[in-house]
C-alpha positions in Angstrom: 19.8 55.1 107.6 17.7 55.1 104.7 13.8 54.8 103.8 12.7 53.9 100.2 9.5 55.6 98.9 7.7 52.6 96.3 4.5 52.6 94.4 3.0 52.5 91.3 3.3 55.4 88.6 1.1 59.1 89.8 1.1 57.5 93.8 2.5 60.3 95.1 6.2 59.6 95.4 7.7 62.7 93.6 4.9 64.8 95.1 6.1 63.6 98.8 9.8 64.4 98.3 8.8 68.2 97.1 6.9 68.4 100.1 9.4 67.3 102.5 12.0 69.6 100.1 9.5 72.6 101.0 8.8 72.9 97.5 5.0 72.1 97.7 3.2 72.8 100.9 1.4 69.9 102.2 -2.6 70.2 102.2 -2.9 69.0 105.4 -0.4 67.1 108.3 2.9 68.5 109.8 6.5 67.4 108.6 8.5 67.5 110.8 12.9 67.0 111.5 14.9 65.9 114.2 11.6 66.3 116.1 10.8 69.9 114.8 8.0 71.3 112.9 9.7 72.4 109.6 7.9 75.2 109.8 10.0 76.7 112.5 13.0 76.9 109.9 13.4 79.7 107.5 13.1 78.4 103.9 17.1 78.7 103.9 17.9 77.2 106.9 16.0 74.4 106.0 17.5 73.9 102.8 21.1 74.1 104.4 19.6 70.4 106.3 17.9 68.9 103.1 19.3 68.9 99.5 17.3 67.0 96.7 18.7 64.9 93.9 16.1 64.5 90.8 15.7 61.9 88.0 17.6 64.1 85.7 19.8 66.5 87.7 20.3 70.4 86.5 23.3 71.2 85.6 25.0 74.2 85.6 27.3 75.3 82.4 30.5 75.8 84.7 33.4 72.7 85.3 32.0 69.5 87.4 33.9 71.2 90.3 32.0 74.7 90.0 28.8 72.7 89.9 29.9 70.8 93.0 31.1 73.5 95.2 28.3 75.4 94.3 26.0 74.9 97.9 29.3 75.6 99.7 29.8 79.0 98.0 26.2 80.3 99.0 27.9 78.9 102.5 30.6 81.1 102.4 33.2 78.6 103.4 36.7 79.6 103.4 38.1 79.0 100.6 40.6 76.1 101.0 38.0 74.3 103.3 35.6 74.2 100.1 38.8 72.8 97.7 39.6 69.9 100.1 35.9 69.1 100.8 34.7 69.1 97.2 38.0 67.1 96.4 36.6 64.8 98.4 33.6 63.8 97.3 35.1 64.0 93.8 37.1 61.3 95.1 34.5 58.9 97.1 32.6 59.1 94.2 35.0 58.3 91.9 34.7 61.3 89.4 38.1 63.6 89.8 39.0 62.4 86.1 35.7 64.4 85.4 37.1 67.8 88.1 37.8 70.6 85.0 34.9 69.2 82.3 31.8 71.1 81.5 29.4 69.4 83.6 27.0 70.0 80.9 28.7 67.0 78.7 28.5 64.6 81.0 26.9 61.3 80.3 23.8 60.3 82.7 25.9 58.4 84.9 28.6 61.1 85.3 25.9 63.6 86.0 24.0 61.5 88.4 27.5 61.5 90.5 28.6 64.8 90.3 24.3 65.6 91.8 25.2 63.4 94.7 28.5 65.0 95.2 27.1 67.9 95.2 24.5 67.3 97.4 26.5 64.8 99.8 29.6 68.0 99.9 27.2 70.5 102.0 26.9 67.7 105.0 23.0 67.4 104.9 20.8 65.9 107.2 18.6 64.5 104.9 19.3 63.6 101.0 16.0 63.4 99.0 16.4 61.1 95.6 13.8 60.8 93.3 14.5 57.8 91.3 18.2 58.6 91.3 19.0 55.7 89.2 15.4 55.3 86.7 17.7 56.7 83.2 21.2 54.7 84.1 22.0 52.0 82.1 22.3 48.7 84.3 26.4 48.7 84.5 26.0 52.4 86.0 23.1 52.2 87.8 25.2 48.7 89.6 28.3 51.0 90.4 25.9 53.9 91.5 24.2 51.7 93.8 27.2 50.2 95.3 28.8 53.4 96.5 26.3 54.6 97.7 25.5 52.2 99.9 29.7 52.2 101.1 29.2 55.7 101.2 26.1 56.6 103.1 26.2 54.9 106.5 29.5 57.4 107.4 28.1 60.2 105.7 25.8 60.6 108.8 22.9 61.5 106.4 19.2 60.2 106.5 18.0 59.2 103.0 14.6 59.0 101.4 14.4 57.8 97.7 11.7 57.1 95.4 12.3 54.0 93.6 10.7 50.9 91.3 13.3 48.5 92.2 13.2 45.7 94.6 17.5 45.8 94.1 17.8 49.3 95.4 15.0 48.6 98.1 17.1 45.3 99.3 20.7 47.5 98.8 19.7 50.9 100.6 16.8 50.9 102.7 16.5 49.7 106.3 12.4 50.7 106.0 10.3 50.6 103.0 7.2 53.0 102.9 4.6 52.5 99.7 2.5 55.0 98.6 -1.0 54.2 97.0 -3.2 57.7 95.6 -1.0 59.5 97.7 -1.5 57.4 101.0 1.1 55.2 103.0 0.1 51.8 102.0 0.9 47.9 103.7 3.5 46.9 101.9 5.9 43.8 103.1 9.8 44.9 103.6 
């Protein structure tokens, strides 16, 4: 399932997912998952159930693979579990052409996918994209949003994404939320 966060410019969007990504601590309210204050987790077991995905993801100066097994390494998984899970999600999101480049020479598109792949390959309970698709050009931001949505409803991960789109609204979310000055706001589905 999936919610998309809307609103104009400075409303609050970005601010939200840092909150829920226990980045910024809310000034007042309780977050909570699966029915649990998130203040009962540890900052690290939270962040094994929530991953984030930004406008323009970080990437590390290692292969696309390194930068994509890199949550399961701080996991400790066994070794050939992490090859045939990262393979994977190389695969479903169509970049295992890109499996030995420097992720750090990857064009926007490329490195969008190999953020999701990294942040889909850990199994979270909830994926947090912030505009995932604002820099793309329309062709990849099209392909981006298509598997996605083929990919998400088995992946058996909530998503929340920001978003100025009515396309990705209509594609991805089953609710819409927008924000006004950093308040939930009526807004038609």
């Amino acid at each position: 399932s999936g919610a998309a966060l809307t609103g104009p410019n400075g409303a609050g969007k970005t601010t939200l997912l840092l909150v829920l990504m226990r980045l910024l601590k809310p000034v007042r309210g309780e977050i909570r998952l699966d029915d649990i204050p998130i203040t009962v987790f540890s900052d690290l077991d939270y962040r094994r159930r929530v991953t984030l995905v930004m406008q323009d993801p970080l990437m590390l100066d290692r292969t696309v693979f390194e930068n994509i097994a890199l949550g399961l390494r701080f996991r400790r998984l066994p070794k050939e579990e992490l090859r045939l899970r990262v393979e994977l999600w190389l695969d479903r999101l169509q970049i295992t052409h890109l499996r030995e480049r420097k992720a750090t020479r990857l064009s926007g598109g490329e490195a969008q996918r190999v953020a999701l792949a990294r942040s889909l390959v850990v199994q979270p309970d909830l994926l947090l994209l912030d505009e995932p698709f604002h820099s793309l050009d329309r062709p990849a931001h099209a392909a981006l949003l298509a598997d996605l949505k083929s990919l998400l409803p088995d992946s058996g991960t909530t998503v929340i994404y920001s978003t100025h789109s009515s396309l990705d609204v209509r594609q991805l979310a089953s609710q819409k939320i927008n924000l006004e000055n950093g308040r939930i706001s009526p807004a038609a589905v």
